[in-house]
Each structure stands twice: as C-alpha cells, then as structure tokens.
N, C-alpha and C positions, 0 to 999 in steps of 0.2 A: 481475702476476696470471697465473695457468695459462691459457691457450688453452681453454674448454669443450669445443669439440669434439676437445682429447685425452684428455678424461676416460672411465670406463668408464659404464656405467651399471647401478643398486641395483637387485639382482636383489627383488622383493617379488610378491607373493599379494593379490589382490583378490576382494574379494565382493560379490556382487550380492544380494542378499537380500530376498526378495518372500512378503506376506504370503499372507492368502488370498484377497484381492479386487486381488490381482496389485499391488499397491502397493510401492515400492521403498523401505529402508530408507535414511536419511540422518542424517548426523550433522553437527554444526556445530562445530566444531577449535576447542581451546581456545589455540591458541595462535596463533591469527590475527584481526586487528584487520577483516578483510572478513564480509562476511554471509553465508561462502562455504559452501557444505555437500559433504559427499562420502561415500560408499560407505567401509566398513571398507577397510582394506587397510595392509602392513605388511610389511618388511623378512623375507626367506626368510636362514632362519640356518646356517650350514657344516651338511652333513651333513643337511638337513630338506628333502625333497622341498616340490613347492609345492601339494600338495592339505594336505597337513599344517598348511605354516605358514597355510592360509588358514583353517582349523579352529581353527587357535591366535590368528591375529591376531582374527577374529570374538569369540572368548571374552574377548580381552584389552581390545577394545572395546568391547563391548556387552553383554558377562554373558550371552551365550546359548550355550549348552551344546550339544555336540556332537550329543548326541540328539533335541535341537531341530528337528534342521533336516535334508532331504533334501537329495542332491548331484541337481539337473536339468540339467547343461550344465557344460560347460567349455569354451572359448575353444578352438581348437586352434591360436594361433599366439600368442605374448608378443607385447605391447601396447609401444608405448613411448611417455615421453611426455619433452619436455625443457624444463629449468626456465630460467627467463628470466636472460636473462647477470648482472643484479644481484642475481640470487637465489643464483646458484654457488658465492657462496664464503660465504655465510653459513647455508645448511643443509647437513647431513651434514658439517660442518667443513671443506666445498670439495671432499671426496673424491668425488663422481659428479655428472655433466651431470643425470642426469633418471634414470627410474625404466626395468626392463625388466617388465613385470608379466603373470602369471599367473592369467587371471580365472576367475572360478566363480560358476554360478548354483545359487545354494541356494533351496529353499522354508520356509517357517517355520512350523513344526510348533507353536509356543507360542501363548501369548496375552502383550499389551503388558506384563502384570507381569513376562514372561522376561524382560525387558529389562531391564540396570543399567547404564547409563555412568559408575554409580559404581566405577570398577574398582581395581584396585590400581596401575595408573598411568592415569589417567584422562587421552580423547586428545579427547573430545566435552563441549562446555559443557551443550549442549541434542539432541534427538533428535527427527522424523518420520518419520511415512509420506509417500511421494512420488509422483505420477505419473512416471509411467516418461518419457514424453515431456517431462516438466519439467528433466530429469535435467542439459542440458548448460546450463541456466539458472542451475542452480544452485552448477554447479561454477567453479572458480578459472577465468579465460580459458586459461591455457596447460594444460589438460588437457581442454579442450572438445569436441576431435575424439577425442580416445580414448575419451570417451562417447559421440558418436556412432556411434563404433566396435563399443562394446558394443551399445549400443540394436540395430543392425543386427546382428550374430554371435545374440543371442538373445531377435531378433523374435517366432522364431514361439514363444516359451513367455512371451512377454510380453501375447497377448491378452485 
C-alpha cells in the first residue's frame, strides 16, 4: 500500500451557505452508512478557478442557482483536511491523502423550495438548516477541525 503521506492532496471548493436567520445549510451523503452531515463542496476541475467550481459544485448539490445566493466571505487560506489511513485507498481510487479546499460564505437569496437534492447526480439523501455552532457535531470526525476552522474565519457574518 502507498505511504499516505506521499500522496497530493484534491484540490476542491467549499460552501458555506446561510439562510436568513443565519442557519447553515447541511446535507446528509448518500453514500455513507454514518449519520454524518456536511456543507456542499466538490472537486475543482483543470482550468476552473475555485469561486467557480464552488458556484458549480453548490448547483450540482442542491439545485440552487447562481442568483440565489450572495458571495459574503471567502476563506483566505485553503483548508486541509486528511482522510483516515483506511479510508486512502478506497476513495478517489487511492489517488489523494485528503482534500485542499477553498471555502466561501454565501447567503441565500431563495426560499426552501430553491432547494433540490434531487440532482442529476444526486450526493445528499436528506437536507437541513443547521446551527452554525452544531456544525463540527455533525460533521465526519476527521474533518472536525476544519469546521471549526471555518466557524472561527467567518464568526463575525455568523451572528
């Protein structure tokens, strides 16, 4: 088996997405047996800056449309997070350690009907609004600190 720590790490786009009663957007992964919920986010493509793919990954997960939603924040340093040594060689087919990611705080311009998880490659079984301070509760354990990472970078648009 490859050594993880000489793997790269998947460059991807993260979104933070908050209604108007400051509620955070969360999705529950179709394809994990945990009760684990998480923030859109998604693989940055050759050639696609990362405000881009986070506009694209948001639409490809939750049906909400570009004019939906304000940009209020961006991260200003990539996040990282790394996936646990039994997990390495059975996502992304072994090719990367853990993610390098791109976050964005969006506001949301819609009402719950913008929302579709029904997509055309559908990545959420189920969909809430969340407290903001629930957020590392609900995430997988080995991505817990990069939420609390976020929570702190965009405290002060989360009151």
């Amino acid at each position: 088996m490859t050594d993880p720590s000489s793997l790269p790490y998947r460059p991807c786009a993260g979104v933070m997405l908050i209604n108007a009663d400051g509620q955070v957007f969360v999705g529950q992964r179709l394809d994990s047996v945990l009760e684990a919920w998480q923030m859109p986010q998604g693989g940055i493509n050759p050639g696609e800056d990362s405000l881009a793919a986070a506009y694209r990954e948001l639409w490809e997960e939750t049906g909400v449309k570009r004019e939906l939603v304000e940009l209020v924040a961006s991260a200003p340093d990539e996040l990282f997070y790394d996936l646990p040594d039994d997990l390495v060689a059975k996502v992304w087919n072994g090719k990367w350690r853990g993610q390098r990611q791109r976050w964005f705080l969006f506001r949301f311009l819609g009402t719950d009907g913008d929302v579709n998880i029904q997509t055309a490659e559908p990545e959420f079984r189920a969909w809430r609004w969340a407290a903001s301070e629930d957020l590392p509760e609900l995430i997988v354990p080995f991505k817990r600190d990069l939420y609390k990472q976020l929570l702190s970078i965009f405290a002060e648009h989360l009151a």
